[in-house]
C-alpha positions in Angstrom: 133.3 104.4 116.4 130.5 103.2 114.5 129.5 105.3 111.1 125.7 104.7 110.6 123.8 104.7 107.2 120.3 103.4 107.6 117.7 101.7 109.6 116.0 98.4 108.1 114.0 95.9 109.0 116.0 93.0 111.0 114.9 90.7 108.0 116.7 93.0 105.0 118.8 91.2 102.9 122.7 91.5 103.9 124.1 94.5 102.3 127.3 93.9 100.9 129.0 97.4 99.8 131.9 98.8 101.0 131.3 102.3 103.1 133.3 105.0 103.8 137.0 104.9 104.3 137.2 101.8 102.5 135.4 100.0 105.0 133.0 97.2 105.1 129.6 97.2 106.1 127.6 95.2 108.7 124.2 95.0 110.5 123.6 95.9 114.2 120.4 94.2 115.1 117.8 94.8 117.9 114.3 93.3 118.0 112.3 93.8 114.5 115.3 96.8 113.2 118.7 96.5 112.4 121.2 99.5 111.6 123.7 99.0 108.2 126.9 100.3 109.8 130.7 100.5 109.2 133.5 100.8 111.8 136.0 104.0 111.7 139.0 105.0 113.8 138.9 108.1 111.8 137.3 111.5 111.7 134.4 111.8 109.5 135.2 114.3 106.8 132.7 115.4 103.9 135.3 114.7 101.3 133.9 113.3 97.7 134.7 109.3 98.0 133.2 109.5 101.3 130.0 111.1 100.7 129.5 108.7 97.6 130.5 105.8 99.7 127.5 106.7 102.1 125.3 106.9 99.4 126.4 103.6 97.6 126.1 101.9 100.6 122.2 103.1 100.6 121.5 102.8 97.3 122.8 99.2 97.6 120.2 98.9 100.8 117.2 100.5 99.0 117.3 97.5 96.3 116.9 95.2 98.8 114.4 96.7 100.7 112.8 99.9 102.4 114.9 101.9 103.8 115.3 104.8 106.6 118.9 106.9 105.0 120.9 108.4 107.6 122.7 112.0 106.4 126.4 111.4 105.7 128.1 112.2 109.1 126.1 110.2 111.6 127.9 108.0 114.2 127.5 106.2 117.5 130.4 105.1 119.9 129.6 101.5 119.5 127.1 98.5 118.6 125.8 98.5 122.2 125.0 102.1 121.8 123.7 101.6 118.4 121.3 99.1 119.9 120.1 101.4 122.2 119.2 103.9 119.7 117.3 101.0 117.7 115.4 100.3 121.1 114.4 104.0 122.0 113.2 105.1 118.6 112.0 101.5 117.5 108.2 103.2 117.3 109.3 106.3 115.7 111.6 103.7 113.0 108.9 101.6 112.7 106.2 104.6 111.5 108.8 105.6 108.9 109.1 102.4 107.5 105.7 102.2 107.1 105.8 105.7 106.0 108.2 105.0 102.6 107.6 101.8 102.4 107.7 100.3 98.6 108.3 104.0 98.0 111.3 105.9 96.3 112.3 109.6 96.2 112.6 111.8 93.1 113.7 115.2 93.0 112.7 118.2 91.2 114.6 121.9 90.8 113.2 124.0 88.6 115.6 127.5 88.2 114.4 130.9 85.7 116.2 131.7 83.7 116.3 135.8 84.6 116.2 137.3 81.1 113.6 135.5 80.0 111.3 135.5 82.7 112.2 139.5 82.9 110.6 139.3 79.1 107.4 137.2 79.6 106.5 139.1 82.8 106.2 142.5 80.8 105.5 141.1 77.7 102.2 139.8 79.8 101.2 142.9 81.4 100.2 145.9 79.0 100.1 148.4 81.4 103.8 147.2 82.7 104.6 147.1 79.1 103.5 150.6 78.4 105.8 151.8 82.0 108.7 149.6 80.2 108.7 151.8 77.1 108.1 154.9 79.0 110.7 155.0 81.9 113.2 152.6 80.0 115.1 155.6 78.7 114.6 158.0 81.8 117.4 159.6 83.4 115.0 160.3 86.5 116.9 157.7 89.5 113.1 157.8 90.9 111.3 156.6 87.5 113.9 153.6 87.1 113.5 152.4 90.8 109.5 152.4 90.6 110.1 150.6 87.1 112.5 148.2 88.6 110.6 147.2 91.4 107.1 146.7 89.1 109.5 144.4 87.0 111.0 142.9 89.9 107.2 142.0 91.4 105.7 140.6 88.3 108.5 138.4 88.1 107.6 137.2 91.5 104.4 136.5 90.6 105.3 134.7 87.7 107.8 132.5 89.6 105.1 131.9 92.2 102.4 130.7 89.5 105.0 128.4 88.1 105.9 126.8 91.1 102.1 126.3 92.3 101.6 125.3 88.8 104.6 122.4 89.1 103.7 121.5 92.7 99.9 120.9 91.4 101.2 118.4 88.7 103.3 116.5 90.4 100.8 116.1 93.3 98.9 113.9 91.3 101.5 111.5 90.5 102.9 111.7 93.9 102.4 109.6 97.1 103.9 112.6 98.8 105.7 115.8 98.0 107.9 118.0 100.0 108.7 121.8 99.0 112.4 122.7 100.5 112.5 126.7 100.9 114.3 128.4 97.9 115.7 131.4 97.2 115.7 132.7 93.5 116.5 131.8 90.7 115.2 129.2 92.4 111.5 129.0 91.6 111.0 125.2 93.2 113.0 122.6 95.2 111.0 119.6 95.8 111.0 116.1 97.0 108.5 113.3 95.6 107.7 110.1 97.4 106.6 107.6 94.2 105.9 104.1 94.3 108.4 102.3 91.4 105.2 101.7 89.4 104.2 104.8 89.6 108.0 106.5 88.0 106.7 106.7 84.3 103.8 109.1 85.6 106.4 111.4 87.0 109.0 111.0 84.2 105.7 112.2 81.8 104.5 114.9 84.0 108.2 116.2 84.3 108.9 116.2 80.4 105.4 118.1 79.6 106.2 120.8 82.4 109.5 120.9 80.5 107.8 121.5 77.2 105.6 123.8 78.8 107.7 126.0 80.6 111.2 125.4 79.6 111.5 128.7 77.7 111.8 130.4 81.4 112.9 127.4 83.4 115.4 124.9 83.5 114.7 121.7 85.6 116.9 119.0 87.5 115.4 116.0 87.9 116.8 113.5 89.9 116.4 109.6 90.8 115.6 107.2 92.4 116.8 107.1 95.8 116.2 106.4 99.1 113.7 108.8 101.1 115.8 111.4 102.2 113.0 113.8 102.3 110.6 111.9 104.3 112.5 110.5 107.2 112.7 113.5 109.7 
């Protein structure tokens, strides 16, 4: 069985990494693509060494080159059928190449933090404000429900200007970016396609979206790697 990682062009450098289970990696060529692969008699299972075996074997590939990252999990019975894969999709590969070439993802999660978004939601809206003080000491069930759910929707709307706020920023530093769905806390999940010389322009637009909003948001940022996001 043949674990797959990536699709490169058939003129990549060699990428020497070991892959998962301990074994070594090799290229499977076919025309103008090739496929970094490792051979396994075992079942493919998502534990930790694995996983970052599948990623060090890409992350090893990207700094040679562009490119196309398989998810961890991918096989193929054998090289000849690996070839045929290379043959049937070589337009497809050869588009997504193109697509990230001399590009790099970065990721960006931005998360509220609840309490605090809860706070500058009313503390934003007098007339929500003015409800807040009213109906905070009710006993009526009805009062506190209507309250709730005026609370609950001006935090929406808060966590929906923030994440068109973020997504507008980054746009302009981007080559591409991707939104993942989220569900909250999770205000944005998103992908970035950036050219290397292009990185500091992202790390700056990240920090001041920090400084700007990191009284209500925490944010992961994440990278470089290969372009998950923009492969499918």
């Amino acid at each position: 069985m043949i674990v797959v990682y990536g699709i490169v062009r058939a003129d990549h450098p060699p990428v020497v990494a070991t892959g998962v289970h301990g074994a070594e990696t090799f290229s499977v060529r076919s025309g103008a693509l090739a496929a970094i692969v490792s051979r396994t008699e075992e079942e493919l299972l998502a534990r930790r060494r694995d996983v970052d075996a599948h990623l060090a074997v890409l992350e090893s590939a990207l700094n040679g080159g562009d490119v196309l990252p398989f998810r961890f999990g991918t096989v193929v019975g054998d090289e000849r059928s690996m070839r045929r894969v290379l043959d049937q999709s070589a337009t497809r590969f050869h588009l997504l190449l193109e697509r990230v070439g001399g590009r790099v993802q970065m990721t960006v999660k931005a998360v509220r933090d609840d309490d605090e978004a809860v706070r500058i939601a009313v503390g934003s809206d007098d007339a929500l404000r003015r409800a807040a003080t009213r109906f905070s000491g009710s006993q009526a069930v009805s009062d506190r429900i209507a309250l709730g759910e005026r609370v609950a929707a001006a935090v929406d709307r808060l966590s929906r200007h923030d994440a068109a706020l973020i997504v507008g920023r980054l746009r302009d530093v981007a080559d591409e970016v991707s939104s993942e769905p989220v569900v909250p806390p999770t205000v944005a999940n998103l992908a970035l396609l950036v050219r290397p010389e292009g990185l500091t322009d992202v790390d700056r637009v990240v920090a001041s979206l920090h400084d700007e909003l990191g009284a209500r948001l925490s944010f992961d940022y994440a990278g470089p790697m290969p372009a998950y996001s923009f492969v499918t």
